[in-house]
C-alpha positions as a LaTeX table, in Angstrom:
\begin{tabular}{lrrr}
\hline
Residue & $x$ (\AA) & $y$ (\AA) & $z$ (\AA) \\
\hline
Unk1 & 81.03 & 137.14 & 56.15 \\
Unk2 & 80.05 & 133.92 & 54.48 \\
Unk3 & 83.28 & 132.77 & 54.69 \\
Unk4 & 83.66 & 132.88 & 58.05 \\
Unk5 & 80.76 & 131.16 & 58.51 \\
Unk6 & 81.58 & 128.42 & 56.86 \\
Unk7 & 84.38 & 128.03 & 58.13 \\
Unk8 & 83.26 & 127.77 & 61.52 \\
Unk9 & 81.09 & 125.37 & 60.26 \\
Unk10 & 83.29 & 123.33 & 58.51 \\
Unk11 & 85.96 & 123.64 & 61.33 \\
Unk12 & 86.02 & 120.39 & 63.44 \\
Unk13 & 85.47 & 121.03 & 66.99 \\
Unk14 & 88.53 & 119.67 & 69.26 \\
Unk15 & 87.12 & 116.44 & 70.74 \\
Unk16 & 88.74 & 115.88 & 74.20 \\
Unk17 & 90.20 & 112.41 & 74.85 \\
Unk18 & 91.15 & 110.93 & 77.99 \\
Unk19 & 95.18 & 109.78 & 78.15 \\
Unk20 & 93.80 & 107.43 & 81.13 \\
Unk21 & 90.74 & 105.78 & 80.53 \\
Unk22 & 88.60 & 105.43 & 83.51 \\
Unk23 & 89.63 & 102.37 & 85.54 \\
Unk24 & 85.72 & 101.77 & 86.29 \\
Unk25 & 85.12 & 100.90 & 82.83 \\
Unk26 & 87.72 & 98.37 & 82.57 \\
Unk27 & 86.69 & 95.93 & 85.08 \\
Unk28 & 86.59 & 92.36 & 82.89 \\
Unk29 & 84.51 & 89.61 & 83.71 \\
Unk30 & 87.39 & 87.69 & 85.42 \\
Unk31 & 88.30 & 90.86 & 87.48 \\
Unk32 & 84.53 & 91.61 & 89.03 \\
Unk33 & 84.47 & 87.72 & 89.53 \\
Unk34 & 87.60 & 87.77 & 91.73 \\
Unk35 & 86.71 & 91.16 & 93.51 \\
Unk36 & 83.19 & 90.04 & 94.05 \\
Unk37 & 84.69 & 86.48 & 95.58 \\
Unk38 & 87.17 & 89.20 & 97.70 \\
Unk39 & 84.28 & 90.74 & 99.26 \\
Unk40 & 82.99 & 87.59 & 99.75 \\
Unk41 & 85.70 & 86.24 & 101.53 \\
Unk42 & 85.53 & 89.84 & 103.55 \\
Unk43 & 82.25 & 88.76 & 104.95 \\
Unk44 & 83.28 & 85.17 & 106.02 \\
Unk45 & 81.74 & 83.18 & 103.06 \\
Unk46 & 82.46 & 79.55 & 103.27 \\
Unk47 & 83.50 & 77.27 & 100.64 \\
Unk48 & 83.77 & 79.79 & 97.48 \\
Unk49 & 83.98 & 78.06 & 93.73 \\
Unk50 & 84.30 & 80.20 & 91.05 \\
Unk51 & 83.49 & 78.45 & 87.86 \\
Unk52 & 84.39 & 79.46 & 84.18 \\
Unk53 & 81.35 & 79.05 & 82.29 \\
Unk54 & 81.89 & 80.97 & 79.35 \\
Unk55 & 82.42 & 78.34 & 77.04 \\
Unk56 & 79.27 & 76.20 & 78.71 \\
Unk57 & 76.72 & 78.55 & 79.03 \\
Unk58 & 75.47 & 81.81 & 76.74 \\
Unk59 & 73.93 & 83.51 & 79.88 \\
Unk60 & 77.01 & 84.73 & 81.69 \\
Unk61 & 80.61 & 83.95 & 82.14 \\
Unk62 & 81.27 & 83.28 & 85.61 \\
Unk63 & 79.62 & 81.14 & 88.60 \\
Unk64 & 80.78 & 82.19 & 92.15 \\
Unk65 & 79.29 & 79.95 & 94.56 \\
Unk66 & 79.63 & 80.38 & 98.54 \\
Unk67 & 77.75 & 78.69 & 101.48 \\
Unk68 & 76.59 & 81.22 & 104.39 \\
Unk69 & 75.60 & 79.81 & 108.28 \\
Unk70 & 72.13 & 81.66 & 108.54 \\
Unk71 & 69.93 & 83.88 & 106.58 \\
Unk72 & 71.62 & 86.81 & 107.96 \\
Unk73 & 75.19 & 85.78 & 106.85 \\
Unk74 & 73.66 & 85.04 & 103.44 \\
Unk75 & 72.05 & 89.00 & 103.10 \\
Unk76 & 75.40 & 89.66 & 104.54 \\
Unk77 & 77.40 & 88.70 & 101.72 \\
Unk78 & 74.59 & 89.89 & 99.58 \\
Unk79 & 75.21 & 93.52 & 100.87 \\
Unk80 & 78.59 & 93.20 & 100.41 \\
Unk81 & 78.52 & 92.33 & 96.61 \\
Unk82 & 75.96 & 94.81 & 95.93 \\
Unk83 & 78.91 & 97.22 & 97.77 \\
Unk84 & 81.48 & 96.08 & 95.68 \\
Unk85 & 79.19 & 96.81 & 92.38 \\
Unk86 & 78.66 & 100.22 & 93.44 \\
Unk87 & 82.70 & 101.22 & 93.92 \\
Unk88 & 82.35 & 100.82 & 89.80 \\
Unk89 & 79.07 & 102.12 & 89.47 \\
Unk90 & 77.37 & 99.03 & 88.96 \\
Unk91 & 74.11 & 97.53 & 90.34 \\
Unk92 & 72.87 & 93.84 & 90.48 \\
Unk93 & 70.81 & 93.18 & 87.40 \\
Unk94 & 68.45 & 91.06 & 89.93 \\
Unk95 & 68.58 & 89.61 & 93.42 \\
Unk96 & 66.44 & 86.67 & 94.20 \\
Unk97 & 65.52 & 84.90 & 96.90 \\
Unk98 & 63.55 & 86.16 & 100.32 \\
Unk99 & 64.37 & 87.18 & 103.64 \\
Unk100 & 64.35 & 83.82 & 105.09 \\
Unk101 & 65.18 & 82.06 & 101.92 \\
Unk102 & 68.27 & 79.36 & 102.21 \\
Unk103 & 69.04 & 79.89 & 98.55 \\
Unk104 & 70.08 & 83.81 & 96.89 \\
Unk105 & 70.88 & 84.93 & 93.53 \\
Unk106 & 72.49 & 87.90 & 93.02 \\
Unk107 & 72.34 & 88.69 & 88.75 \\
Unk108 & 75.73 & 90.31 & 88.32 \\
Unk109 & 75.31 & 90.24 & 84.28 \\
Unk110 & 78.89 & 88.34 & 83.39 \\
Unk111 & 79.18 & 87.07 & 87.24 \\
Unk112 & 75.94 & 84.98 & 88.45 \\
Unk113 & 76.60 & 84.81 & 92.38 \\
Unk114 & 74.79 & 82.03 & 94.73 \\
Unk115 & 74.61 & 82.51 & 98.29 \\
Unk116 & 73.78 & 78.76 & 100.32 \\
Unk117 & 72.68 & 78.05 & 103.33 \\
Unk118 & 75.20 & 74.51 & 103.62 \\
Unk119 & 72.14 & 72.09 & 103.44 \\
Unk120 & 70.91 & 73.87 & 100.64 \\
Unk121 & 73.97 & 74.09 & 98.65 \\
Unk122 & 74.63 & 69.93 & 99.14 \\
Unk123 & 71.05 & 69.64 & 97.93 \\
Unk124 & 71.42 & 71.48 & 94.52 \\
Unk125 & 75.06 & 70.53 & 93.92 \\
Unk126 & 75.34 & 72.82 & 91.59 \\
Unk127 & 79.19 & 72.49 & 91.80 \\
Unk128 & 78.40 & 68.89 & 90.69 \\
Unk129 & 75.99 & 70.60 & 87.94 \\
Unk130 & 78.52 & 72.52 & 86.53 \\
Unk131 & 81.62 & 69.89 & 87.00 \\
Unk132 & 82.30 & 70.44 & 83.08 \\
Unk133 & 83.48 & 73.68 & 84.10 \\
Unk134 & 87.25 & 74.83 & 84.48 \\
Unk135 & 87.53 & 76.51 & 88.33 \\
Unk136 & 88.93 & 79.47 & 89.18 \\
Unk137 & 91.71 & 78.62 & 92.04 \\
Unk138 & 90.68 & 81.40 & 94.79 \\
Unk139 & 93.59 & 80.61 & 98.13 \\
Unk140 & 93.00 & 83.44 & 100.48 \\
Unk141 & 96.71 & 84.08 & 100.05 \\
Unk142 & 96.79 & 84.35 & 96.14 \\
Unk143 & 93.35 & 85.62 & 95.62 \\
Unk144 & 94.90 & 88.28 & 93.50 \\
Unk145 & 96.80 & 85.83 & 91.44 \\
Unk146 & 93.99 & 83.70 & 90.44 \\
Unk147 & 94.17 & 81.02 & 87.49 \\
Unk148 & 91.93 & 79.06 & 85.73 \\
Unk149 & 92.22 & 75.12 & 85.81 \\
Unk150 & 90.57 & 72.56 & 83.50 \\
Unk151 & 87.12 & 70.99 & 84.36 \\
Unk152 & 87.27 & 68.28 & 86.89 \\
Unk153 & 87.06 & 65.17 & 84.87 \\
Unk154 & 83.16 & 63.41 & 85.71 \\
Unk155 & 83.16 & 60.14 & 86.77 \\
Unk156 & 80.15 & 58.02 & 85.27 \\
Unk157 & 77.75 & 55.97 & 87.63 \\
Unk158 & 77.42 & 52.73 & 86.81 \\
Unk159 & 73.60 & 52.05 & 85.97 \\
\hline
\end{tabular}
């Protein structure tokens, strides 16, 4: 009796492994950043950058930058990306900005999104900010297929 036992105890239990992993879990940096500029695009966001910060910055990986017409279009796009989280489970880590504000943050973890009214966005330049960065080519056509280009080089003003 002992025996058996033991060796029920010392018998490894069968551990079950999944031939396909999840697809959910796999979504990379790059990937949410292109599907998260997708839905932007889906929800008539204007001028979209998406900026490789990785090597720049230690708090994420990616910018994505897009300019809205009104404070409604900008908690439109807002609503979509928070959509687009959810299809993998996912939830913004933060959203800031107000009801009325012309500026939004949406804390995607690896992906940082900003939602501008136009004025607002020409006024922070952060596109300008970040010019060290290499972009992310998003054409509505290729979207899919995007690739990353070196940093625009930064011409220096003249003092």
């Amino acid at each position: 009796m002992q025996k058996t036992i033991l060796k029920k105890i010392a018998t490894p239990k069968k551990s079950i492994v999944k031939k396909n992993p999840d697809p959910v879990t796999l979504w990379d940096s790059k990937q949410k950043a292109i599907d998260l500029a997708k839905a932007i695009l889906d929800k008539k966001g204007e001028e979209i950058s998406l900026l490789c910060v990785s090597e720049l910055s230690t708090l994420t990986d990616y910018y994505l930058i897009c300019s809205a017409n009104s404070e409604p279009h900008i908690w439109a796009i807002v609503d979509a990306v928070e959509t687009a989280l959810k299809k993998h489970k996912l939830h913004p880590l933060g959203i800031e900005g107000g009801k009325i504000a012309p500026w939004v943050l949406v804390d995607c973890s690896d992906v940082i999104v900003h939602i501008f009214k136009e004025e607002t966005r020409k006024m922070y330049d952060l596109d300008g900010l970040w010019a060290d960065a290499k972009r992310v080519s998003l054409h509505d056509e290729n979207i899919e297929q995007a690739v990353v280009s070196p940093p625009k080089t930064r011409k220096k003003k003249a003092l």
